[in-house]
N, C-alpha and C positions, 0 to 999 in steps of 0.2 A: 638419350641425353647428350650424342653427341653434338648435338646442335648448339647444346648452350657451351655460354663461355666458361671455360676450369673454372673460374669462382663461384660462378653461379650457381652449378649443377648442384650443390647440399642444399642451398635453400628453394630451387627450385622442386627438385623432390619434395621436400617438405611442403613445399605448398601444394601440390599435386595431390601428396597424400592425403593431405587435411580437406582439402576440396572434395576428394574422393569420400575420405570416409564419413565427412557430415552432407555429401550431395547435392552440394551446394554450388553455385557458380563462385566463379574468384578472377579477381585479378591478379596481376603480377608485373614487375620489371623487372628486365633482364635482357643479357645482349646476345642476341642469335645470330650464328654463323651465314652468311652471305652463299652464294652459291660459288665465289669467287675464295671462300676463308677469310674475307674479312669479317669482323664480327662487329653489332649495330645495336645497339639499344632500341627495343622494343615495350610497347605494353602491351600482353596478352589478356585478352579477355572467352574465359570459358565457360560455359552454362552446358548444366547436364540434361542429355535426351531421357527420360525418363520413361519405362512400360513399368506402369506401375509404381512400384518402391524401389522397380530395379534400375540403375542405370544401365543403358543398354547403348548409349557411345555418349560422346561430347560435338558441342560444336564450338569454334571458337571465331575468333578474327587476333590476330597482329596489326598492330600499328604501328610504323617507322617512328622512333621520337628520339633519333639520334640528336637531329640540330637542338631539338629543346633540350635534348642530356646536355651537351655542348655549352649551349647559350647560357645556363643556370651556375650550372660552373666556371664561367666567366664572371657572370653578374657575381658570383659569390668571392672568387678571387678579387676582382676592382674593390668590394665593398673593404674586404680585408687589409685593402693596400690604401683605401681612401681611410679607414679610422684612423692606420698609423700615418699618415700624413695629419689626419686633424690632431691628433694626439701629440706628435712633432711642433705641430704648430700652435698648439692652442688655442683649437677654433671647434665650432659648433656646428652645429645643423641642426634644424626645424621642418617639421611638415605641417602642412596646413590639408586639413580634407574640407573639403567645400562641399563635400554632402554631408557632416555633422557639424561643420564647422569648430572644429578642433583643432586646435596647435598640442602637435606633438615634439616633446626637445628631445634631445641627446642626453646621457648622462653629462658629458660636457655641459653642454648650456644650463642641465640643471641646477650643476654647481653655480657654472659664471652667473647665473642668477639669484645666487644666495636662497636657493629654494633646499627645503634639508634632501639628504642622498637618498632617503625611502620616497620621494615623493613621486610618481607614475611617470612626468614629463607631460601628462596631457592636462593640457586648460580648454577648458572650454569657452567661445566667446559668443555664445548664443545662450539661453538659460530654455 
């Protein structure tokens, strides 16, 4: 378990274990030690070799998805720093999906449209 990063190693076990004891393939995310000591977010994926009922090893693969750990948590940060700018400001946002054709609003816009506060935000303009 040196491999994984100190935080990870409790639920990485845990998942190990749990894959083990029901024999089951699993995923996981978690950030493995580089051969340099940096350490990188990866998702493992492991499927057991089975002789019979017994497991008799594993085989897996790692996938680097640092930049996408990175990028997600950007996206997530801006989205954070954009509500309180709307919210400062008193403005809205809308989506529009052009494969159901639906506007989706904001809690903001909800309101600025006199629609009550339980109401979803999605209208639909297609029936």
């Amino acid at each position: 378990m040196r491999l994984y990063h100190p935080e990870d190693i409790a639920r990485m076990q845990a998942v190990r274990e749990a894959g083990s004891t029901l024999g089951t393939a699993y995923e996981a995310e978690c950030r493995v030690r580089r051969h340099d000591g940096v350490y990188r977010w990866h998702r493992l994926s492991l499927t057991p070799i089975k002789t019979g009922d017994v497991i008799s090893g594993w085989v897996g693969a790692s996938l680097d998805i640092h930049e996408l750990r990175e990028a997600q948590e950007e996206l997530r940060a801006f989205a954070n720093r954009l509500q309180l700018a709307q919210e400062a400001a008193g403005a809205g946002n809308w989506d529009l999906d052009l494969t159901t054709w639906e506007i989706r609003l904001c809690l903001y816009s909800v309101r600025s449209h006199g629609l009550p506060e339980e109401h979803s935000g999605e209208i639909p303009l297609r029936e």
